[in-house]
N, C-alpha and C positions, 0 to 999 in steps of 0.2 A: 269875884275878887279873891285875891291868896294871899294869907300872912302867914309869915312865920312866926311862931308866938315860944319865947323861951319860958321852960317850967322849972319847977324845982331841982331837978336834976338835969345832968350834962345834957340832956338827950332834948332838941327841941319839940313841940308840937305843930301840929299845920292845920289853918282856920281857911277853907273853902266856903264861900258861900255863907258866913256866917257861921259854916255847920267844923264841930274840931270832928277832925278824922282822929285824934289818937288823944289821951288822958291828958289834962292841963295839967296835971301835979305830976304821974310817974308814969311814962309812955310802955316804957319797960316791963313795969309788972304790970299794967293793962295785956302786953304783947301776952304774957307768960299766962293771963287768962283764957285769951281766944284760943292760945294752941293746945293746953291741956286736956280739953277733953277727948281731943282728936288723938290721943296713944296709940291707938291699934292703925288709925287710918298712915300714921305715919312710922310703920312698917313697913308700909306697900315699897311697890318698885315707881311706881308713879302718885305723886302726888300735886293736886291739880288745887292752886290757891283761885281768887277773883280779888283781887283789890291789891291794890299797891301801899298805898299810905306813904308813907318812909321806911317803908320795909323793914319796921319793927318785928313784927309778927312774921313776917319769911326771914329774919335771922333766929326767930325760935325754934320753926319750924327746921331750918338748915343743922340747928345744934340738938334737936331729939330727932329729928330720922337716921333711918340707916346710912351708911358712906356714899351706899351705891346709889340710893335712890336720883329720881330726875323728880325736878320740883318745876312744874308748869304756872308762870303766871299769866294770869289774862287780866287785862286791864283797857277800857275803851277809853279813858279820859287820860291823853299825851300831855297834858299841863302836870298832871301827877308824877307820870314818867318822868317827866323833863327834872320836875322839882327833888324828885326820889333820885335819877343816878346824880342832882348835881351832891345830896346832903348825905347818900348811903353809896358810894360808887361799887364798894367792896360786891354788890350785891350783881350785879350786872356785868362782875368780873369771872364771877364765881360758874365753872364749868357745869356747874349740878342746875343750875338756874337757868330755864326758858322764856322768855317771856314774847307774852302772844297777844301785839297791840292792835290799833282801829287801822293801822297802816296795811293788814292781811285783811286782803280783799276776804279771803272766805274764812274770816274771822269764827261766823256761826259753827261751818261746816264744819273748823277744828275744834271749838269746845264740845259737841255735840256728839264728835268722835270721840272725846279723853274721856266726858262725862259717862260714855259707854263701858269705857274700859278700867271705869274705879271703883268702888262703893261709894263715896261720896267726896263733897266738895269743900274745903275750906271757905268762907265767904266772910271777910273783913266789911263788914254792913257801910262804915258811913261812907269810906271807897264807891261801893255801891251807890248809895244814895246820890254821891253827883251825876250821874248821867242817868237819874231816874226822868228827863225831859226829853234829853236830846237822844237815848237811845231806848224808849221806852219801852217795844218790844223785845230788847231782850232781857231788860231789867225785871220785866212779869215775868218772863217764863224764869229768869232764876229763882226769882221769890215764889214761883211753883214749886221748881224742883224741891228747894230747901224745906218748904211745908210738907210737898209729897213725901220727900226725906223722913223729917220727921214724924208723917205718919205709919212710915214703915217700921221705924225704930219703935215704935207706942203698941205695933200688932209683930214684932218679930216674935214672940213667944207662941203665935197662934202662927206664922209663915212654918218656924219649928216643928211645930206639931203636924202640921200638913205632909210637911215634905219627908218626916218620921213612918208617917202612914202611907206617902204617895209610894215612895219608893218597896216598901212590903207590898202594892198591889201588882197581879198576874199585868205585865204590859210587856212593853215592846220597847228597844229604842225609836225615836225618830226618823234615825237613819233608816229603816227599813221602809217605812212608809214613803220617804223621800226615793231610793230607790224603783221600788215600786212602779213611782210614775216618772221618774227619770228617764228620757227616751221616747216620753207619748207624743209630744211637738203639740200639745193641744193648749187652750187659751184659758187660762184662771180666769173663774171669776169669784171678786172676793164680795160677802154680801156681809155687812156690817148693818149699825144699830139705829141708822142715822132717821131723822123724819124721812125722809123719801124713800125708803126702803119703800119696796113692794108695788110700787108704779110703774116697773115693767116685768112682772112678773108673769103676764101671760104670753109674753116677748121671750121668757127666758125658757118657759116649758114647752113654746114652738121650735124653741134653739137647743134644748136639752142635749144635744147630745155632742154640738159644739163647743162643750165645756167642762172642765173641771172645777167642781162648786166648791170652793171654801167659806164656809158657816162662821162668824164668833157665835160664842153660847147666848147672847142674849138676842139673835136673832133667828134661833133655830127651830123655836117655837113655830115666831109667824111664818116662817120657808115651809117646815111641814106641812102646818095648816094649809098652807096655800097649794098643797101638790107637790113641792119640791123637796126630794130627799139629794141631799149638798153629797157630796165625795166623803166630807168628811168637817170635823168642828172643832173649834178652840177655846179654851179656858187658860186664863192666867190667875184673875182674881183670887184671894184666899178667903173672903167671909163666907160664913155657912149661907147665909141667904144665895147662896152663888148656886146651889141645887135647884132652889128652882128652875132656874134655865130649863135644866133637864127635867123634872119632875113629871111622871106622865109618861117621858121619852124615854125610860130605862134601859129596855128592849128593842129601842127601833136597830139596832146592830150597827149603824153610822161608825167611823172610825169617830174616836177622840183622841186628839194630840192638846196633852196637858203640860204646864209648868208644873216644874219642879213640887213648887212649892201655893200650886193652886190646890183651891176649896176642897179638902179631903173627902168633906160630905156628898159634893157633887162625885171625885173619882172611882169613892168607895161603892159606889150606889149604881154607878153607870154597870150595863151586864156587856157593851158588848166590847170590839179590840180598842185598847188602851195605848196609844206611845206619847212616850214619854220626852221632855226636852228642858232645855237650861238656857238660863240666860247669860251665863257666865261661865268660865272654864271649868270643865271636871271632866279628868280624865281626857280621853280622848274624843269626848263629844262635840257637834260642832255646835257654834252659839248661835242661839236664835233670840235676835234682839228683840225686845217688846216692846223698850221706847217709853214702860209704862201703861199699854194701851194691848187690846187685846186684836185691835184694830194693825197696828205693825207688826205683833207677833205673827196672824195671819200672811201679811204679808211676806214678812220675811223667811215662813217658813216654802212661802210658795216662790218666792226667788231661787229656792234651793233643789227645785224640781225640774229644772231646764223647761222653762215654759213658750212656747208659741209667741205668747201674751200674755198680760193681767190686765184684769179691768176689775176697778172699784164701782161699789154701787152700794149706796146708803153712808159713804162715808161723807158727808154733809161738815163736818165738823165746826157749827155755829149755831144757832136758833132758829129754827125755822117757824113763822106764827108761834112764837113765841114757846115752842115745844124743843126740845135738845137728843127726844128719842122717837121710834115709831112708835104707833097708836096701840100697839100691844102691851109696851113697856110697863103701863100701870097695872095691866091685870099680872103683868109678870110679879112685879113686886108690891103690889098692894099703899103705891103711893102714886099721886097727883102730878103730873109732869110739868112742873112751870118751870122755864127758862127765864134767867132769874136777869137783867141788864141793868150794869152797879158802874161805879165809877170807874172800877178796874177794866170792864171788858175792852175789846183793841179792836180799832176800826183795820180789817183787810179785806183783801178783792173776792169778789165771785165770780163762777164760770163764767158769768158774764160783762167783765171788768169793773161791776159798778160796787160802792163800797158797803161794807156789811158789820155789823157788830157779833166777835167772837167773845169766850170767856180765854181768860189766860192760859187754863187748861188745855182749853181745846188746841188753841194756837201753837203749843206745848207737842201735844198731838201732831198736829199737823207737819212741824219742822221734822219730827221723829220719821214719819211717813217720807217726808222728802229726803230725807237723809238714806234711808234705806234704796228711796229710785234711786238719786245721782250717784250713789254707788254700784249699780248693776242696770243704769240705763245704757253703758255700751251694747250691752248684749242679749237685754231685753227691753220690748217696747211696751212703756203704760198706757193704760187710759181711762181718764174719771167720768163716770156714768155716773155722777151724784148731780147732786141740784144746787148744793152750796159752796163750801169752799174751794179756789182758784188754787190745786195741787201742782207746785213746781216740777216739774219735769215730767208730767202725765200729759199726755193731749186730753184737754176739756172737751169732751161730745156727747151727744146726744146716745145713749143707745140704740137704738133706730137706726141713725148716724152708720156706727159701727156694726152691725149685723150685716147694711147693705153692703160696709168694706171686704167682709172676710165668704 
């Protein structure tokens, strides 16, 4: 149910659901709260709002950004819409103003793309809070992003430091490494952190040479251990506990392709070639998306390789007996792996269409992964060799499967 509810001033407010989307007394200087802290974000050339309201707060934002900027709204609930151009029309006239409704089929796939190309994201909450039912899964994953946000913001002085020290160490670009194997026509495979890691692994050392092994750092351990030295390995994270990964492996000479602004303790320490990559423009580097996840940095740095194939393995992203990593994970970091199942987590498909309990993150995760296939599935073909989650645009198979294909 929707009222319009007049306040103290000219400006009305609007009652959804019992819930007011904007101040019952002064809609106006609530607006002039939400946009304030966002100064610098509304600099940018892009700025990417989520909620409509009455478009209180996108005519704040329209009068503190620059002239030029494009102001992106995304809004899944068209009753709002409907209610906002009939009460703010100005807003919907206005050339600077995009707005990106449940009407675009690949709704996900464009916020998913802007949210790549920002630092962050304006998010008008009680907006939000209406379609916390009927569009649940991407109302978690915002209320991810927004937390992960804010965790990023709580450790940017420790990202700082990293990336102060990253850049002083002997490396390389990216670009060389990518060259490198630019031209090999041979098949990725990407070995992540997932519980099923390492249950075809004696599949992979009969196949060894069918493949170029991409490593994340917290699976590089058990790959060792088990015989297999990868192409090469990935860090994104910045907390010092992020050395262990390597610890022990200083020496093994493995490439390492690091973020920017990953664990300095781990890059400082590593002895052998170093390149280096960004997740964002600098200079003329090219962007390797991470998604967040050290899981799509891998991958996207292996789309850049002109590969044969890719095939994931361990990337699971859900709980498996009630575990979230492989059986190594706790000697890695000296804590107990319980996969934690709350109100929050999101019921989606497994490899084998039957339904399964993710945590938000992961599902977070997952889209990030699929975002980067359906961008380069023209000209490359996936395939998930995990055990858990149902990856859009990968063909789901068995490894076995796939060995007997190529």
């Amino acid at each position: 149910m929707i009222e319009i509810i007049e306040t103290k001033t000219p400006y009305p407010t609007i009652k959804y659901n019992n819930l007011y989307l904007h101040s019952k007394y002064d809609p106006i200087n609530e607006a002039v709260k939400i946009i304030e802290p966002y100064k610098e974000l509304l600099k940018e050339d892009i700025i990417l709002i989520y909620g409509i309201g009455l478009g209180y707060h996108i005519e704040e934002a329209l009068k503190k950004s620059n002239y030029n900027s494009e102001i992106i709204i995304f809004e899944l609930n068209e009753e709002l819409i409907n209610i906002c151009e009939q009460y703010n029309p100005l807003i919907f006239k206005n050339k600077r103003v995009k707005i990106v409704s449940a009407k675009e089929k690949k709704f996900y796939e464009i916020f998913a793309k802007y949210l790549s190309l920002v630092n962050d994201i304006i998010i008008h909450g009680p907006s939000l809070e209406t379609i916390k039912e009927e569009y649940e899964e991407i109302y978690n994953s915002i209320k991810w992003y927004k937390r992960n946000k804010e965790n990023i913001n709580k450790n940017s002085e420790m990202l700082i430091e990293n990336y102060k020290s990253n850049i002083k160490e002997t490396h390389m670009p990216i670009e060389k490494i990518i060259k490198n194997m630019d031209g090999l026509n041979k098949n990725f495979l990407i070995l992540t952190s997932g519980p099923s890691l390492g249950l075809e692994f004696e599949n992979i050392k009969r196949n060894r040479e069918k493949f170029i092994i991409v490593a994340v750092g917290s699976s590089l351990r058990k790959i060792v251990k088990a015989g297999i030295n990868p192409d090469l390995f990935v860090l994104i994270d910045g907390y010092e506990i992020v050395y262990n990964q390597i610890a022990g492996l200083e020496n093994i000479g493995i490439p390492l392709c690091f973020l920017s602004t990953a664990s300095k303790e781990a890059v400082s320490r590593y002895n052998g070639p170093k390149y280096i990559f960004y997740n964002e423009a600098i200079d003329d580097h090219i962007i390797i998306h991470t998604g967040k996840t050290v899981g799509a940095a891998a991958l996207s740095i292996a789309t850049k390789c002109s590969p044969k194939s890719i095939i994931l393995m361990g990337q699971d992203l859900c709980l498996i007996d009630g575990k979230s990593h492989h059986s190594d994970i706790e000697e890695l970091y000296g804590a107990e792996d319980q996969g934690k199942f709350t109100k929050t987590n999101i019921r989606i498909k497994d490899i084998n269409g039957k339904e399964i309990l993710t945590t938000e993150t992961y599902n977070y995760f997952k889209r990030q992964i699929e975002l980067i296939i359906k961008e380069n599935i023209s000209s490359i073909k996936f395939y998930n060799c995990s055990k858990g989650a149902f990856i859009k645009g990968a063909k789901n198979i068995e490894f076995t499967e796939f060995l007997k294909n190529i």
